[in-house]
Structures are given as C-alpha cells and as structure tokens.
N, CA, C and O atoms as CSV, one atom per row, in Angstrom:
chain,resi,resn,atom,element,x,y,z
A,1,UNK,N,N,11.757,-49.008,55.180
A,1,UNK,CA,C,10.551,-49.050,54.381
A,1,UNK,C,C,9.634,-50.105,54.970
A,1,UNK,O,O,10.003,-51.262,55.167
A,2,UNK,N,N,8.521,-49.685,55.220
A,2,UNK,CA,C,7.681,-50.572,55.294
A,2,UNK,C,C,6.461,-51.721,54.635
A,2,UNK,O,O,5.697,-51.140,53.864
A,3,UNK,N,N,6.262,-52.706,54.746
A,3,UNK,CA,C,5.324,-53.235,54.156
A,3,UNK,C,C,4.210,-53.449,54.466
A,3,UNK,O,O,4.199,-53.516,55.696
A,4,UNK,N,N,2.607,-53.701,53.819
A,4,UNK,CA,C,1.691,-53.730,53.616
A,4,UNK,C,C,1.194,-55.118,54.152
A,4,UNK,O,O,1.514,-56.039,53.399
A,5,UNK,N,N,0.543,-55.468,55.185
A,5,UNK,CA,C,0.271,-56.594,55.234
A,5,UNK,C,C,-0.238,-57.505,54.370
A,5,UNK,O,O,-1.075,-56.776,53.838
A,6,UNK,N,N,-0.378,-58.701,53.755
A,6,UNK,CA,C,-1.064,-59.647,53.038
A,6,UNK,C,C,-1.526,-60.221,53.102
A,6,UNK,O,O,-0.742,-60.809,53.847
A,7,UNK,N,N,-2.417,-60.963,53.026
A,7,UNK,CA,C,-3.230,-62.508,53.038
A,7,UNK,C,C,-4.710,-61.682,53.580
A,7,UNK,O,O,-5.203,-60.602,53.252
A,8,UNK,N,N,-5.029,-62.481,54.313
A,8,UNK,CA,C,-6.477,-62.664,54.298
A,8,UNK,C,C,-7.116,-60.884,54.883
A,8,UNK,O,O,-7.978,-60.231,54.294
A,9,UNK,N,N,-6.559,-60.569,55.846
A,9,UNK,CA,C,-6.833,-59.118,56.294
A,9,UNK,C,C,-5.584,-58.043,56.070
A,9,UNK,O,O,-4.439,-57.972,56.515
A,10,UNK,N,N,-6.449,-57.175,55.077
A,10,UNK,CA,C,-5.454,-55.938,53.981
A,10,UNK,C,C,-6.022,-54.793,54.838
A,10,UNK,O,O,-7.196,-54.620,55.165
A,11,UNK,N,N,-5.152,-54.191,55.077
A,11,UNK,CA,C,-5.426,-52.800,55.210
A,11,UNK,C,C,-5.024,-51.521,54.501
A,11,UNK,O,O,-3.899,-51.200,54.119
A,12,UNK,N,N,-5.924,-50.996,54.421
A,12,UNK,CA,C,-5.712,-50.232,53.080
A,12,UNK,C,C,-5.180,-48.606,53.761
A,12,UNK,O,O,-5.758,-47.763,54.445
A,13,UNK,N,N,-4.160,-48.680,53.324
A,13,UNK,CA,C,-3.527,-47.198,53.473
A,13,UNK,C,C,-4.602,-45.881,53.708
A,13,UNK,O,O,-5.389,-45.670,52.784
A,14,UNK,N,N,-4.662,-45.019,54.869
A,14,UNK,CA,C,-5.358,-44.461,54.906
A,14,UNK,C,C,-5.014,-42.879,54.203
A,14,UNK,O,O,-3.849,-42.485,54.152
A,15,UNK,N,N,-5.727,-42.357,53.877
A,15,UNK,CA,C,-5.579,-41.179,52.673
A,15,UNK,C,C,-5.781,-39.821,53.836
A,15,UNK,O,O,-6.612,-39.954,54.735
A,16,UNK,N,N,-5.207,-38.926,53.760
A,16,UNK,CA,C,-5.489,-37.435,54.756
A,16,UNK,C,C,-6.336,-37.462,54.195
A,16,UNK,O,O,-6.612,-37.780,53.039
A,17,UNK,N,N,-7.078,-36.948,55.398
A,17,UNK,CA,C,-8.047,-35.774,55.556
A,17,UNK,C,C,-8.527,-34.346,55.208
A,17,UNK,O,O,-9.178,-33.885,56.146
A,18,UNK,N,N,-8.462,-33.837,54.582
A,18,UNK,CA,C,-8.741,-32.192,54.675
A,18,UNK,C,C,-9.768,-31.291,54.999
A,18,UNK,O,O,-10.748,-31.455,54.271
A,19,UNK,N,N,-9.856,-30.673,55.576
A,19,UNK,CA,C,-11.314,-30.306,55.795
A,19,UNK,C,C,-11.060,-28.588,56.098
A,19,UNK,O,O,-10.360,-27.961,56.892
A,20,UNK,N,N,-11.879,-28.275,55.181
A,20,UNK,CA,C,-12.215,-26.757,54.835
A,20,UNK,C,C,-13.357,-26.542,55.379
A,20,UNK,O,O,-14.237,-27.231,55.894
A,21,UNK,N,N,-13.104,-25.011,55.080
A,21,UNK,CA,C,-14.086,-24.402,55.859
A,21,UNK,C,C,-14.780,-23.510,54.645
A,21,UNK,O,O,-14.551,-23.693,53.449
A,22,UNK,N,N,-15.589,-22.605,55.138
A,22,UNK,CA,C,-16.555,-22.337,54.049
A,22,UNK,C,C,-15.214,-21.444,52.911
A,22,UNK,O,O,-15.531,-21.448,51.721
A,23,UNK,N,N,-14.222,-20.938,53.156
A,23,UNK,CA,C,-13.002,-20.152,52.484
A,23,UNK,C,C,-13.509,-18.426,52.141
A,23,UNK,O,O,-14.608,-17.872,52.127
A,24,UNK,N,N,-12.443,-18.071,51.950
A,24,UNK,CA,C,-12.391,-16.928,51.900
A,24,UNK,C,C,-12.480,-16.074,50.524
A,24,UNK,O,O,-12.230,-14.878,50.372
A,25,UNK,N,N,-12.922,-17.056,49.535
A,25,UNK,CA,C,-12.853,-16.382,47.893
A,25,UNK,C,C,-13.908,-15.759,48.119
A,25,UNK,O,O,-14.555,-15.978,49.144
A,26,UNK,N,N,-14.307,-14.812,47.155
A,26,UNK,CA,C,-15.646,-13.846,47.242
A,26,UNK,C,C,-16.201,-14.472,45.579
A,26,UNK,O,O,-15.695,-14.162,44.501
A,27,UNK,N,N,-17.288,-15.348,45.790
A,27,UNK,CA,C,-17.709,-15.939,44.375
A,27,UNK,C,C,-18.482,-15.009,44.019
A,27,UNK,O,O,-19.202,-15.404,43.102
A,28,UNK,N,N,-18.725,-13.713,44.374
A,28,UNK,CA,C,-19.389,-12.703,43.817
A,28,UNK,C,C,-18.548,-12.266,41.975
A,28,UNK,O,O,-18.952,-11.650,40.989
A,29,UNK,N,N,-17.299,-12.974,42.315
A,29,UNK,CA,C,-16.272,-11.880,41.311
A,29,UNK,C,C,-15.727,-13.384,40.118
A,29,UNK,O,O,-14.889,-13.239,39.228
A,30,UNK,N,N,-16.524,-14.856,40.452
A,30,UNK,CA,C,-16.582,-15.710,39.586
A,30,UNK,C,C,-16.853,-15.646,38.058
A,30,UNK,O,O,-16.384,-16.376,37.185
A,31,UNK,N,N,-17.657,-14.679,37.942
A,31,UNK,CA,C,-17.382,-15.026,36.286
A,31,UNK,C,C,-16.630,-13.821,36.183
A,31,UNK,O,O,-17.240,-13.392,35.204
A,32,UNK,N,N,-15.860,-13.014,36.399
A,32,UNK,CA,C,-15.337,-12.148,36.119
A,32,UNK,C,C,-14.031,-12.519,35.789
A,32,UNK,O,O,-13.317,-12.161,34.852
A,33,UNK,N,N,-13.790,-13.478,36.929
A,33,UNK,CA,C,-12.417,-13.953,36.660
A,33,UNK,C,C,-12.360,-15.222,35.711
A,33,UNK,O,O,-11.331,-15.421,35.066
A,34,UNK,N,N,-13.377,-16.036,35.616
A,34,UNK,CA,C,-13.147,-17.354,34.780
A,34,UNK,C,C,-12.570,-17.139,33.385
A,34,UNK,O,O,-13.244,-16.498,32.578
A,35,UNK,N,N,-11.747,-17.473,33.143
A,35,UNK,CA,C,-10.406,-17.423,31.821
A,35,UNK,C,C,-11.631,-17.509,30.359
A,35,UNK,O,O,-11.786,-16.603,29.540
A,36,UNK,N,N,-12.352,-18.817,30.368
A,36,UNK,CA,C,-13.335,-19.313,29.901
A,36,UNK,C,C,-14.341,-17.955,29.339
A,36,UNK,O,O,-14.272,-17.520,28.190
A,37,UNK,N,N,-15.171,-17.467,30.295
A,37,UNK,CA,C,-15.378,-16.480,30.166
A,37,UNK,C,C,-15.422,-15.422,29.489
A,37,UNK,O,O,-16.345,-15.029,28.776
A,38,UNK,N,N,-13.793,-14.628,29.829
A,38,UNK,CA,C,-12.832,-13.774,29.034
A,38,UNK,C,C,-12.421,-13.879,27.447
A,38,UNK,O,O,-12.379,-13.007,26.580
A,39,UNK,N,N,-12.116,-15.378,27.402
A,39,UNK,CA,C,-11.774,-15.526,26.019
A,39,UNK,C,C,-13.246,-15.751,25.586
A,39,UNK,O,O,-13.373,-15.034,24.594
A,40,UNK,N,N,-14.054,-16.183,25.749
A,40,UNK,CA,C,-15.365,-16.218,24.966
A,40,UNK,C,C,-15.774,-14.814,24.105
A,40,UNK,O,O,-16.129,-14.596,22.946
A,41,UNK,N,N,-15.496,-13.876,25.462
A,41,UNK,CA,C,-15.977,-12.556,25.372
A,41,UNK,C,C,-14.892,-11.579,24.392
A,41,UNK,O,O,-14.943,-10.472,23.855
A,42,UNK,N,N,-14.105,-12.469,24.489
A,42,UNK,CA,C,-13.008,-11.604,23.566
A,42,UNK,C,C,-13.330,-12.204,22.054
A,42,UNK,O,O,-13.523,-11.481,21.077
A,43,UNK,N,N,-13.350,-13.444,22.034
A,43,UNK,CA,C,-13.641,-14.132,20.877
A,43,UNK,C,C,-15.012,-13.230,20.240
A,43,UNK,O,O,-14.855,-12.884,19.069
A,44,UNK,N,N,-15.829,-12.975,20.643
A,44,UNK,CA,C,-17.102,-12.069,20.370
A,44,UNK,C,C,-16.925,-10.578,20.101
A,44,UNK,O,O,-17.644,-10.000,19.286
A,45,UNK,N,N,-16.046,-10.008,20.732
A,45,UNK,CA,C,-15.648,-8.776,20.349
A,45,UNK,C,C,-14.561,-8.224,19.905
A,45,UNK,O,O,-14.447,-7.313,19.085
A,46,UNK,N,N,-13.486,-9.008,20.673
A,46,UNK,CA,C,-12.116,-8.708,20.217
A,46,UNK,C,C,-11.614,-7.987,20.681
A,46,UNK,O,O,-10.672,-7.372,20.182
A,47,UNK,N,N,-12.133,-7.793,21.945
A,47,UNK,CA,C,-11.666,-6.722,23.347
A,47,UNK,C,C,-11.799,-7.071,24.633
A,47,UNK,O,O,-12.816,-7.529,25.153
A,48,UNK,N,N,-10.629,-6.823,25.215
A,48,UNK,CA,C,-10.742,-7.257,26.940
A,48,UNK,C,C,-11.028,-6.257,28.092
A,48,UNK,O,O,-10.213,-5.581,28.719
A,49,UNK,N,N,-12.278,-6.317,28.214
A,49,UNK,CA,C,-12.547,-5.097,28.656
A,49,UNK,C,C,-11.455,-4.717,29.723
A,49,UNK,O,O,-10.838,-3.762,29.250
A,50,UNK,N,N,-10.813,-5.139,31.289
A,50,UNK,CA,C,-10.541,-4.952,31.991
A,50,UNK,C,C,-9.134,-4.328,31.686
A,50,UNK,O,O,-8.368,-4.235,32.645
A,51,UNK,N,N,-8.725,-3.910,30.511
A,51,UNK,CA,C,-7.254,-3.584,29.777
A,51,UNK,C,C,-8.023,-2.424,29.275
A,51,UNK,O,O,-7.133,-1.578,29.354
A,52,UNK,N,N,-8.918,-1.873,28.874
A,52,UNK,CA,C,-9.560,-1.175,28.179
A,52,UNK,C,C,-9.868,0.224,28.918
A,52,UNK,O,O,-10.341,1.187,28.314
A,53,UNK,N,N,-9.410,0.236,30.884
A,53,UNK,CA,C,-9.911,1.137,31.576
A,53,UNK,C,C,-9.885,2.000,31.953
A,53,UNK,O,O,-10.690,2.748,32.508
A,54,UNK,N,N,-7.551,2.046,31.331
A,54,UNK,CA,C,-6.950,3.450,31.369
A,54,UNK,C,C,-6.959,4.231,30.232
A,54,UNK,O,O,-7.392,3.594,29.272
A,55,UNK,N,N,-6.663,5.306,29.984
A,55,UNK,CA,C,-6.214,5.982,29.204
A,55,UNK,C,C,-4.695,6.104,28.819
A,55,UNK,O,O,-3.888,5.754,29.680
A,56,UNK,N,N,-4.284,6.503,27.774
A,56,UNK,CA,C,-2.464,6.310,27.826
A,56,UNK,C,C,-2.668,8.198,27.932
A,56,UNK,O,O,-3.423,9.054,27.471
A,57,UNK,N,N,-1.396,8.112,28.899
A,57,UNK,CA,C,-0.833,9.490,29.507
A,57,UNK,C,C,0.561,10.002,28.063
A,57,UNK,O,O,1.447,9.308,27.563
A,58,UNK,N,N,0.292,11.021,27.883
A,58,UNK,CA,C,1.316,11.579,26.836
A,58,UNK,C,C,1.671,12.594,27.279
A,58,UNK,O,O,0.921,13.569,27.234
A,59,UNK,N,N,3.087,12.677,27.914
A,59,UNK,CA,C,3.722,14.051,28.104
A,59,UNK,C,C,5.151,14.486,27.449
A,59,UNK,O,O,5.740,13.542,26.920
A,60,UNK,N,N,5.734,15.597,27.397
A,60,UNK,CA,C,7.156,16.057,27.157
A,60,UNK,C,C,8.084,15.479,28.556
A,60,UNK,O,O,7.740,15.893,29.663
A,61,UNK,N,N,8.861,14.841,28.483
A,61,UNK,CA,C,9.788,14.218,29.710
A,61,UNK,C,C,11.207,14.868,28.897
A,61,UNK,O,O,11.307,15.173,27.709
A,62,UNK,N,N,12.176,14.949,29.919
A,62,UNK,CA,C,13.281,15.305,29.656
A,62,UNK,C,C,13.955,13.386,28.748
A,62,UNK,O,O,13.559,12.241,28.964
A,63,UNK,N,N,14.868,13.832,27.944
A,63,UNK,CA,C,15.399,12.600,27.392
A,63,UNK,C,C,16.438,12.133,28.548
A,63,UNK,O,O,17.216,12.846,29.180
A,64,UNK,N,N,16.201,10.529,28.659
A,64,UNK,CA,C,16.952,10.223,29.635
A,64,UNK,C,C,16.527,8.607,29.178
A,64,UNK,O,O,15.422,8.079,29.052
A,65,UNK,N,N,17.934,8.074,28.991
A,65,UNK,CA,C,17.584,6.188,28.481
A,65,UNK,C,C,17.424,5.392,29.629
A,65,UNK,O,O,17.166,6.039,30.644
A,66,UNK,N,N,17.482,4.517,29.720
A,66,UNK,CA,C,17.342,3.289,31.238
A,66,UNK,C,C,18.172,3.134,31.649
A,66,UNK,O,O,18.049,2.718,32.801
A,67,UNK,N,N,19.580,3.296,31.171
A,67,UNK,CA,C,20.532,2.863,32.290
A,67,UNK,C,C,20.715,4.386,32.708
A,67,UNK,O,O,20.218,4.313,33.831
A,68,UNK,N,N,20.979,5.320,32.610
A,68,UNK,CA,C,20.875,6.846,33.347
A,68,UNK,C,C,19.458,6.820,34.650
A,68,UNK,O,O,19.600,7.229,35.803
A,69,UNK,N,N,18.193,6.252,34.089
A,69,UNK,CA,C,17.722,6.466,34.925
A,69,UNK,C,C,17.699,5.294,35.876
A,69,UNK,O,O,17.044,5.477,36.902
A,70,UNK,N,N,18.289,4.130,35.727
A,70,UNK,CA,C,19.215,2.953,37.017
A,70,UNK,C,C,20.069,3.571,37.766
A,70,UNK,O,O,20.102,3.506,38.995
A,71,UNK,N,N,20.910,4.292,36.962
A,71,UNK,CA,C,22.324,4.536,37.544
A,71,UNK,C,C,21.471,5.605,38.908
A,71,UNK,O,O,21.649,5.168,40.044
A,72,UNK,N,N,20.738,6.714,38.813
A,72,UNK,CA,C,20.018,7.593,39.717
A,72,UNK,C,C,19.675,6.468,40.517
A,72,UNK,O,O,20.073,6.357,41.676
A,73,UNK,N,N,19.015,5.701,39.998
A,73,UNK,CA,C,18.336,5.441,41.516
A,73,UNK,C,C,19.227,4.233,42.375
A,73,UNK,O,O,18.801,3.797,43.445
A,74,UNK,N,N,20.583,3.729,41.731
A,74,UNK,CA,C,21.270,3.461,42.389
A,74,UNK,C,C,21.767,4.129,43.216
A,74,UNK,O,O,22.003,3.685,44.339
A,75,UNK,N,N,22.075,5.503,42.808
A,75,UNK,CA,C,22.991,6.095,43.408
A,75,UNK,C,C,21.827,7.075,44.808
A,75,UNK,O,O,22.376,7.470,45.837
A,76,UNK,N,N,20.775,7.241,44.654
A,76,UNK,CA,C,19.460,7.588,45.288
A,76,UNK,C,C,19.675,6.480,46.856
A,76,UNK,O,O,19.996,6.724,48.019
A,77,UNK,N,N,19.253,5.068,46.005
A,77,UNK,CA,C,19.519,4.128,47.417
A,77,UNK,C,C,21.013,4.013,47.989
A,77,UNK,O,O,20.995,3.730,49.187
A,78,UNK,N,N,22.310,4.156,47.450
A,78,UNK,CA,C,23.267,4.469,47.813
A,78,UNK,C,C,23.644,5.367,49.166
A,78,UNK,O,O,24.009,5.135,50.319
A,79,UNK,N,N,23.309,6.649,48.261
A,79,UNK,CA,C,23.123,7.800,49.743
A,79,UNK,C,C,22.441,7.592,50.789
A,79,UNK,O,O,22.858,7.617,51.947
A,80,UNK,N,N,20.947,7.296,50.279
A,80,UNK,CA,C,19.865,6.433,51.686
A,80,UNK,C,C,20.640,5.495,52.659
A,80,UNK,O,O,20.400,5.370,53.860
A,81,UNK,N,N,21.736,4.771,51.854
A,81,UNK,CA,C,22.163,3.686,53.000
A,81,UNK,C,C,23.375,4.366,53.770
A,81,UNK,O,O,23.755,3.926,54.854
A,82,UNK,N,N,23.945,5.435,53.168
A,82,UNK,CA,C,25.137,5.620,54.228
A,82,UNK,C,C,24.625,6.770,55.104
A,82,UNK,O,O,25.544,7.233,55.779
A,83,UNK,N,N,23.473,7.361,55.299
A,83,UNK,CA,C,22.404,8.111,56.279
A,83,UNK,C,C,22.625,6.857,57.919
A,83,UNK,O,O,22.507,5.633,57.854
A,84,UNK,N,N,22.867,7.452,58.870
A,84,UNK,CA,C,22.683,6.604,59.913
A,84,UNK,C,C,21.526,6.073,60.236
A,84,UNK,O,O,20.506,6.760,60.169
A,85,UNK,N,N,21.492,4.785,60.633
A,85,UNK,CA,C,20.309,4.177,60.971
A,85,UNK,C,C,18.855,4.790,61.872
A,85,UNK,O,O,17.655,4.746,61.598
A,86,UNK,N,N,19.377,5.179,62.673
A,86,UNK,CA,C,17.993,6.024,63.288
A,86,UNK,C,C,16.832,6.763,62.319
A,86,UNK,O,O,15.602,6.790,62.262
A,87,UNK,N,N,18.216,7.471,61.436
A,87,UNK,CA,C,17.180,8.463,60.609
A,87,UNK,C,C,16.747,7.905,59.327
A,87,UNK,O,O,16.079,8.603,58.564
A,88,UNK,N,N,17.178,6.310,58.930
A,88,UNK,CA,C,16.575,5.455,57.991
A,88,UNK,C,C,15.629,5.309,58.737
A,88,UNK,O,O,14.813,6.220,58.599
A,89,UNK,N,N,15.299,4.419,59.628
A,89,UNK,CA,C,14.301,4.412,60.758
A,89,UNK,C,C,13.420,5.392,60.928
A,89,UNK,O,O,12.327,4.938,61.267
A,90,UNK,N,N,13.443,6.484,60.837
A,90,UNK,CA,C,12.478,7.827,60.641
A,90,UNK,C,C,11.628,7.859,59.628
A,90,UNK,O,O,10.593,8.520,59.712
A,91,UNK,N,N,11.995,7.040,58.361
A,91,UNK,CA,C,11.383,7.481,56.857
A,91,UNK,C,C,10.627,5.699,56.909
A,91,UNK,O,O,10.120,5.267,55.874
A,92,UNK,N,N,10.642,4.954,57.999
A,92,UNK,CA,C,10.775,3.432,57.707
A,92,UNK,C,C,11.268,3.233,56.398
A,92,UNK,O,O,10.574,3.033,55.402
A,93,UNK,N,N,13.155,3.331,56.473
A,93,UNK,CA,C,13.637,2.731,55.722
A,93,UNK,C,C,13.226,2.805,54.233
A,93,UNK,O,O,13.552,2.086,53.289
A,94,UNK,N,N,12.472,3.806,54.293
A,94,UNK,CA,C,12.373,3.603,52.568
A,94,UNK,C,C,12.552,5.170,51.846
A,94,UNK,O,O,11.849,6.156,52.068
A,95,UNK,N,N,13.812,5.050,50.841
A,95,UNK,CA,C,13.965,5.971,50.364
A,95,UNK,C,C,13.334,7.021,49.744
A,95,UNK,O,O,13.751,8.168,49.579
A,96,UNK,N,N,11.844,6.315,49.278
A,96,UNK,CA,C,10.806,7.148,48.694
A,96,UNK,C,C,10.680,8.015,49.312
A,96,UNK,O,O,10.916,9.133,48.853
A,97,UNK,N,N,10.211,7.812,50.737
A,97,UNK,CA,C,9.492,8.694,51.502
A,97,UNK,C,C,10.798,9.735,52.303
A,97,UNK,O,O,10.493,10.664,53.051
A,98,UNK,N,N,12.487,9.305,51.922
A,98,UNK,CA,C,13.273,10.325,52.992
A,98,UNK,C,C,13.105,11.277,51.284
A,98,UNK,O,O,12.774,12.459,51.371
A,99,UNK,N,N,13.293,10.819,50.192
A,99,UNK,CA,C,13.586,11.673,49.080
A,99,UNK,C,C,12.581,12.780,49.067
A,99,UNK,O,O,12.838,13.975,48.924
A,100,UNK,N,N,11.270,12.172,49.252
A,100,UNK,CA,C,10.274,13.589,49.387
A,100,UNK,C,C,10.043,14.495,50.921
A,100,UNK,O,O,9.689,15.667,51.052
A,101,UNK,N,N,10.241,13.904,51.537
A,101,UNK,CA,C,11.166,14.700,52.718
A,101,UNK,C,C,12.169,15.901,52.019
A,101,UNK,O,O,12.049,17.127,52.007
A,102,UNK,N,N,12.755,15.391,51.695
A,102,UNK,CA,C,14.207,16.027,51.112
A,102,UNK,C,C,13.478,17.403,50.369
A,102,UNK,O,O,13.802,18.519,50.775
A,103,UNK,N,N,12.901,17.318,49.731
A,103,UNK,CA,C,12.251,18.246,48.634
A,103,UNK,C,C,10.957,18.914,49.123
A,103,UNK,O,O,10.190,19.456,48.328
A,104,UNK,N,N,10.740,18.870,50.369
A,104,UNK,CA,C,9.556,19.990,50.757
A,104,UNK,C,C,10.431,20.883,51.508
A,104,UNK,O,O,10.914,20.502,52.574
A,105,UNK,N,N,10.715,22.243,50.952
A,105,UNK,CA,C,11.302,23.426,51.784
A,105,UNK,C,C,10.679,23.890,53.428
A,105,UNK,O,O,11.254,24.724,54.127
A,106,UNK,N,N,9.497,23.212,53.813
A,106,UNK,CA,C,9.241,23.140,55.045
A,106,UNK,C,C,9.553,22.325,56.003
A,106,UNK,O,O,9.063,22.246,57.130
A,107,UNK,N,N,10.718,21.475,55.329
A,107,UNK,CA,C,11.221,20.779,56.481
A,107,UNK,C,C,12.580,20.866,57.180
A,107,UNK,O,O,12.951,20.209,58.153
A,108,UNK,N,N,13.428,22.052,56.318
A,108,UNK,CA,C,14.634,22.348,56.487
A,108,UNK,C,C,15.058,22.689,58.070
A,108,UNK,O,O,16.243,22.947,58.283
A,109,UNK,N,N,14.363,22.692,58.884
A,109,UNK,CA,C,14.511,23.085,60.312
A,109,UNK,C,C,14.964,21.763,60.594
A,109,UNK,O,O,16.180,21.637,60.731
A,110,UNK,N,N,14.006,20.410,60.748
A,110,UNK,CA,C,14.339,19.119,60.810
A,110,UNK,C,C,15.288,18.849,60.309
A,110,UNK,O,O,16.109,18.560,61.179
A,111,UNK,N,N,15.805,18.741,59.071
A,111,UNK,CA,C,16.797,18.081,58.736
A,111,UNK,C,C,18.106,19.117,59.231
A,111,UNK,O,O,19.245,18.730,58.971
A,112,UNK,N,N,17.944,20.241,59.842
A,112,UNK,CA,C,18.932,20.456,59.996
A,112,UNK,C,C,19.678,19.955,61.553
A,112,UNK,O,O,20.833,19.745,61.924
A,113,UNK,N,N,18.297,19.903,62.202
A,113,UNK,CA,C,18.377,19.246,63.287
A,113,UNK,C,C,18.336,17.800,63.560
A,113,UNK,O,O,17.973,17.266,64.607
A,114,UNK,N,N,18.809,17.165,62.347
A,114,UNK,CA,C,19.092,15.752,62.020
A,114,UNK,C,C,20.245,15.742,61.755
A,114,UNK,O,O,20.737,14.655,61.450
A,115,UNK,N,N,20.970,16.766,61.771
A,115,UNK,CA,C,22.150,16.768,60.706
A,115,UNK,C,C,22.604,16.483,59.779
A,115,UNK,O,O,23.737,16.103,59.485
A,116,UNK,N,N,21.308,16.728,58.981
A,116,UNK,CA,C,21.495,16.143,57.275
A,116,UNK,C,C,21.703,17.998,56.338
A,116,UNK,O,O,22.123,18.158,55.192
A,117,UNK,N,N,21.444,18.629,56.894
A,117,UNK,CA,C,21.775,20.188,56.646
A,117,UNK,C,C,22.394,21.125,57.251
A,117,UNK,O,O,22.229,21.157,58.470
A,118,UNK,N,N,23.039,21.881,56.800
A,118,UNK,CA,C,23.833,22.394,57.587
A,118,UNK,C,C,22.874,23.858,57.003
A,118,UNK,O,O,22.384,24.039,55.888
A,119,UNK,N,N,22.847,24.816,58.305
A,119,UNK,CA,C,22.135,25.916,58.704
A,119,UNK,C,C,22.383,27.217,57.508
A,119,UNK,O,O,23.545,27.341,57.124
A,120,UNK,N,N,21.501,28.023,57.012
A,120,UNK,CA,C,22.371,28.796,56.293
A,120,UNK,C,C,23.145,30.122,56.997
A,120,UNK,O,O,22.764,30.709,58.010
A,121,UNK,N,N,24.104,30.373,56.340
A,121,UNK,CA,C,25.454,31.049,57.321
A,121,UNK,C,C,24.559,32.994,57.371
A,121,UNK,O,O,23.865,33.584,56.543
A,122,UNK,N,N,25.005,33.335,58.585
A,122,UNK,CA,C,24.541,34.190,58.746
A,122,UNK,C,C,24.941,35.255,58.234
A,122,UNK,O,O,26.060,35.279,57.722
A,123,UNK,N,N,24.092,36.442,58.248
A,123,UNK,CA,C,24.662,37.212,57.193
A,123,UNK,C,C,25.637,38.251,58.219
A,123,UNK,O,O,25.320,38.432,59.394
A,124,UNK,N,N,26.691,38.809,57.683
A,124,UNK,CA,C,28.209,39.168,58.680
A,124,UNK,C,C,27.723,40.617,59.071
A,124,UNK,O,O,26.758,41.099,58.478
A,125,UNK,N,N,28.274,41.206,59.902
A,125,UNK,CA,C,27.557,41.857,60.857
A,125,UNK,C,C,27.994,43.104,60.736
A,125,UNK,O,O,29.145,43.361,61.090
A,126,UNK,N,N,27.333,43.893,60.326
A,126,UNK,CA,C,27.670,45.292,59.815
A,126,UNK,C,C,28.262,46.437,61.008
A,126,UNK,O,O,27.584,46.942,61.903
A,127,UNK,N,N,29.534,46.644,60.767
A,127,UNK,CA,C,30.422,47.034,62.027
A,127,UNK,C,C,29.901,48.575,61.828
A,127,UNK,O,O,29.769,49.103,60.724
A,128,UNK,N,N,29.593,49.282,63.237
A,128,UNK,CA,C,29.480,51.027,62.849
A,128,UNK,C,C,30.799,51.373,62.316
A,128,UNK,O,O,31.818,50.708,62.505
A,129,UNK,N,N,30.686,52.869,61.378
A,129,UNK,CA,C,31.714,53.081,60.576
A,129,UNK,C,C,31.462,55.018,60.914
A,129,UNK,O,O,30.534,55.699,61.349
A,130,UNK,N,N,32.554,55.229,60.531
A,130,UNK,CA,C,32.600,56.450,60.832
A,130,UNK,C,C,31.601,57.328,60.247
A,130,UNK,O,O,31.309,57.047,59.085
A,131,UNK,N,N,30.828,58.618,60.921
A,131,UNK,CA,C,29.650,59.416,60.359
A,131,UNK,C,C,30.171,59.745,58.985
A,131,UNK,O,O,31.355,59.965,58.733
A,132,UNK,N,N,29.176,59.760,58.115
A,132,UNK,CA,C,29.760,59.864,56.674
A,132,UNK,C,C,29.699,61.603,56.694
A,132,UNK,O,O,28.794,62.276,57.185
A,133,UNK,N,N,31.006,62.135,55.971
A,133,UNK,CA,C,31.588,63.605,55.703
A,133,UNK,C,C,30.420,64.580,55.140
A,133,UNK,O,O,29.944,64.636,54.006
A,134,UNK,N,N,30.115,65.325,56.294
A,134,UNK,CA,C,28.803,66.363,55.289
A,134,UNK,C,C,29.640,67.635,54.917
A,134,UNK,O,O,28.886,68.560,54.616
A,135,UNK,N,N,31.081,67.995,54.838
A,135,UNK,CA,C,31.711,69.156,54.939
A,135,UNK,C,C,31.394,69.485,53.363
A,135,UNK,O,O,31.249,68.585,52.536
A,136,UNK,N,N,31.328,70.516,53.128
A,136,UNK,CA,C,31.422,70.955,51.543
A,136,UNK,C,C,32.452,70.627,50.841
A,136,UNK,O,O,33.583,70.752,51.310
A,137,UNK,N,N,32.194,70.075,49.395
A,137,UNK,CA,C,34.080,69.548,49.149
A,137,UNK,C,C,34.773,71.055,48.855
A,137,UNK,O,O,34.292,72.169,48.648
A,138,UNK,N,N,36.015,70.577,48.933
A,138,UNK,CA,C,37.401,71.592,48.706
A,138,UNK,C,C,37.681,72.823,50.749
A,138,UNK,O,O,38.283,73.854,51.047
A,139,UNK,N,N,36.838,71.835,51.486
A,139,UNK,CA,C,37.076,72.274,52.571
A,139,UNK,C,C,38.028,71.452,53.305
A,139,UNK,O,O,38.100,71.481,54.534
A,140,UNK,N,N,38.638,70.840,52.688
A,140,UNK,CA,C,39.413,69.230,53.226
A,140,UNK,C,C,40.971,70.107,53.785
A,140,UNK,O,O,41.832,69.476,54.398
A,141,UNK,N,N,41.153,71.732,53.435
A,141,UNK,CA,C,42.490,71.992,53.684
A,141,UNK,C,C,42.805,71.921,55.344
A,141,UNK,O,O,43.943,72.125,55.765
C-alpha cells in the first residue's frame, strides 16, 4: 500500500479520464422512453399506450398443460442432438429450422439423401402369368 505524500507539497490523486464521443443513443426517441414521462401520461389517462398496440389472438388449440408441452420439446432437442454433426451444421444447429425442414413434403429427396429417410419401398413387380382361360366353361374335359 502506498502513501500520500505530506507536508508542504500534496499531490492530489489524479482521477481518470473519460472521454466520449458524440455516442450512439438516437435522442430522437427521448421522451418516449423517459419513465417520467410515461407515468405522467399514465397518471392522466390511465393507459400505456405502447402495451395498448396488440390485439389478443383467440383460438381453439388442442388441450395440452406445460409440462406435456416441455416434455415435446425436450424430447424435439433430444433427437436434434443425436442427428450427426454435419447435418446439425446444415440447419445451423438450430432445431427450429431442421423441424420445419422435416415437415415440407418437398424435401424428402434430401433427407433421404442425408440419411434421415429411408426411400419408399418399391412397389413388387408384377411377374407375367399365364394367358387367362377364354375356353367356354364345362369344356375343361
């Protein structure tokens, strides 16, 4: 630790410096954001506007609680990770984008040639068979 000289000549600890530059805030958007502001404006109306801008969405969803829909998307990133690396690497690693992959029927050529699909089996091959019998029946003696 050091000490401070004393007696007749003190020198006084010198304080940093900082020096800015003009910065990068956009004061165009200053009172918009000032807190001050907001609550004034709320105090006056009793509404915040910037909460005010969506609409609420109301649809029929299948019933499904929060841990069902955890457990999916555990099990979603699960599968993503045991996919070999290259082809994580294809989607950059993010499951969003291999899952909707997954679900456009125009990509089934690719993934099969990824080897994430296997081809569908061909249909079995219709062997010639003997000319079918034009004899009149009861001529069979």
């Amino acid at each position: 630790m050091f000490s401070l000289p004393t007696g007749r000549y003190k020198i006084a600890p010198k304080r940093p410096e900082i020096k800015c530059g003009p910065g990068r805030t956009k004061q165009s958007m200053r009172d918009q954001t000032n807190i001050n502001l907001i609550m004034a404006k709320y105090q006056k109306t009793g509404m915040v506007s910037f909460v005010n801008k969506q609409q609420g969405e109301y649809m029929n969803t299948d019933p499904i609680d929060f841990q069902e829909a955890m457990d999916m998307i555990v099990n979603a990133n699960n599968m993503f990770a045991e996919i070999p690396s290259s082809v994580r690497k294809r989607f950059g690693n993010d499951p969003k984008e291999f899952f909707e992959f997954l679900h456009n029927p125009e990509n089934v050529d690719e993934l099969i040639s990824l080897g994430l699909a296997t081809p569908p089996p061909e249909p079995p091959a219709i062997a010639p068979s003997d000319p079918p019998d034009t004899s009149p029946p009861g001529d069979d003696l």
